[in-house]
Phi, psi and omega in degrees: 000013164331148178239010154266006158320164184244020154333154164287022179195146158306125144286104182262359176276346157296325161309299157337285215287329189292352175257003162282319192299305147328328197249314158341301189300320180278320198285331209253336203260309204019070212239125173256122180264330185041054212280355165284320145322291162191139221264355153235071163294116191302316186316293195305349180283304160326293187318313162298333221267320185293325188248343084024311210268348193269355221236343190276063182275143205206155159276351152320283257253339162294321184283352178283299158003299203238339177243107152319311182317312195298355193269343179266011170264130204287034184294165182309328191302286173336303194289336160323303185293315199266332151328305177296296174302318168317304178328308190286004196262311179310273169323333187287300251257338169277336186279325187300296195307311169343327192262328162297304138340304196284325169297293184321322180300352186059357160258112240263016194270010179227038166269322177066180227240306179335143184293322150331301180280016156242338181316274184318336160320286207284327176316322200233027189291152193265352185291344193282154180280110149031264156354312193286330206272161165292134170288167169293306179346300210281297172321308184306325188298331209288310193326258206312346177274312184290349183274335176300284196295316217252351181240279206313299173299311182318300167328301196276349165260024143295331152322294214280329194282323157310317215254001176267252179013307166289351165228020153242075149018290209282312181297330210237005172253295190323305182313300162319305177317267208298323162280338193257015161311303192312101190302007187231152189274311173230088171310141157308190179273300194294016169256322175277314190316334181256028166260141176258336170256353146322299183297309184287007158276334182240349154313289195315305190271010157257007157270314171269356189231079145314105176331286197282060204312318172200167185209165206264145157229177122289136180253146189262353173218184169276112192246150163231129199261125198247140187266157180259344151253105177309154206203174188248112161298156170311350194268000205101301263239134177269140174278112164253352182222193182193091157328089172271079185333150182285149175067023163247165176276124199273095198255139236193093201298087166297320199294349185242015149299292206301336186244016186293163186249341158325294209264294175250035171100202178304320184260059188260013171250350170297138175283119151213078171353311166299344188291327191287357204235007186202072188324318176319314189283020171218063204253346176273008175239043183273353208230336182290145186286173197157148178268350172210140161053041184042035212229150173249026158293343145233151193259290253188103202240345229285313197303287198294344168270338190280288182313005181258308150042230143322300208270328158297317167328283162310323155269017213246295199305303186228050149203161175230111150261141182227174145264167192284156171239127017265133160342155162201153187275150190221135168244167202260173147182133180228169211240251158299301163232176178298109194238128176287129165230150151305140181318168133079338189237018205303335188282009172278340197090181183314116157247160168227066190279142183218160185269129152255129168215163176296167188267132182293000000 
């Protein structure tokens, strides 16, 4: 599965990630990874080397996970991570100043665009209260949170959105159809926003192939939670509510939220676009919070869905994807997020092989 093989098909979940990778580093950053050109960009390596390290699930690497203490014991796992960071610390820590400078300078045309370069802008209005503003620490954190959202999930559910696509045909002729309408080559955000079965594709596939599967929250005081099904204790005795002590860790299902039959029928494990184009068939998951699509699959989305997009756009528009021949089975497996291997090959790492061919 190389992906400078000379195969009829693509490892496309690597490509994806080097072109996410790209596009995170100038929009959120304005950071050239420049990853084809080159392909061992120390930031990107950090990043990879780092979330590599997350893919080593160990029962070590669980208890670093749920006991902060266990994070300071050196395991192989540890020493990646603090490598990895430091590294990204150096650099982040060069890019905030750069951006502060460039504010002081009063110019605004080397202030950038970027989502970084707007952090520090606003960070640093003089209107702000003390109170308000960000340490640089704080600031360093937004970087690894926009290379997570805007590359790693973003890469893999465009992946999983490919390898569904390659194997309904018929949903990827519909789609095609409807992008290659569009009379622009680089359609705006509100011209993808007003495709309606784009959206009901990446509503679909970020539901049923959540990047992320579930996420930790902590409580910060003691709350009691009232259940909407009640359920029977060992005692007999029915449960209406559940006492959540302060400081304890919360682990928090997206994906059996997203795929419960409860909530979205019978068919809530089919990939089918259409439940989004006909509001009824989703009127029991009408109630869950969320910040998009009734969904808890993104905390936080605008940037990584338009770049998802996008991105489909342009290949869905000049490609045609199948799967390869000969088949080959892909299994999931998740750390931070979900990630595709081949049976039989996992120690190659995450692959997506698809038959690519342009489109006629």
């Amino acid at each position: 599965m190389n992906p400078d093989s000379s195969s009829d098909y693509l490892d496309v979940a690597y490509w994806l990630g080097k072109c996410t990778m790209d596009v995170i580093g100038l929009a959120g950053f304005d950071y050239d990874f420049n990853s084809l050109a080159v392909p061992d960009n120390e930031l990107g390596n950090a990043f990879h080397e780092m979330f590599a390290a997350d893919r080593s699930m160990s029962i070590m690497s669980i208890l670093q996970f749920v006991v902060p203490l266990f994070r300071f014991i050196p395991t192989h796992r540890m020493r990646t991570q603090w490598k990895a960071l430091a590294l990204q610390e150096r650099i982040g820590n060069a890019l905030i100043q750069q951006k502060k400078e460039a504010v002081l300078s009063g110019n605004v045309d080397r202030e950038g665009k970027d989502l970084l370069s707007t952090i520090v802008r606003a960070n640093m209005d003089p209107d702000l209260k003390p109170t308000q503003r960000m340490t640089d620490t704080e600031v360093l954190g937004q970087i690894t949170t926009f290379f997570l959202a805007g590359q790693e999930t973003s890469s893999n559910a465009l992946t999983w959105c490919l390898w569904q696509l390659a194997q309904h045909q018929d949903i990827q002729d519909k789609l095609r159809e409807e992008v290659a309408a569009v009379g622009d080559d680089y359609p705006g955000m509100d011209t993808l926003n007003a495709l309606p079965y784009l959206d009901a594709t990446v509503h679909e596939i970020l539901r049923l192939m959540a990047p992320v599967p579930s996420t930790r929250r902590d409580s910060r005081v003691e709350a009691t939670i009232p259940l909407a099904n009640p359920v029977k204790g060992r005692d007999g005795k029915m449960i209406h509510e559940i006492t959540i002590p302060k400081n304890t860790a919360i682990l928090i299902s997206i994906l059996n939220l997203n795929t419960t039959e409860d909530l979205w029928g019978a068919d809530a494990g089919v990939f089918r676009p259409e439940r989004w184009l006909s509001k009824e068939k989703i009127a029991g998951a009408s109630g869950i919070p969320g910040v998009w699509g009734n969904m808890m699959t993104f905390l936080g989305f605008r940037f990584a869905l338009i770049e998802i997009k996008a991105i489909l756009f342009v290949l869905i528009r000049n490609f045609v994807f199948d799967l390869p021949t000969p088949r080959v089975e892909i299994e999931k497996k998740t750390s931070l997020v979900t990630r595709p291997f081949v049976k039989g090959e996992r120690e190659k790492g995450p692959q997506m092989p698809l038959a690519v061919r342009a489109v006629s």
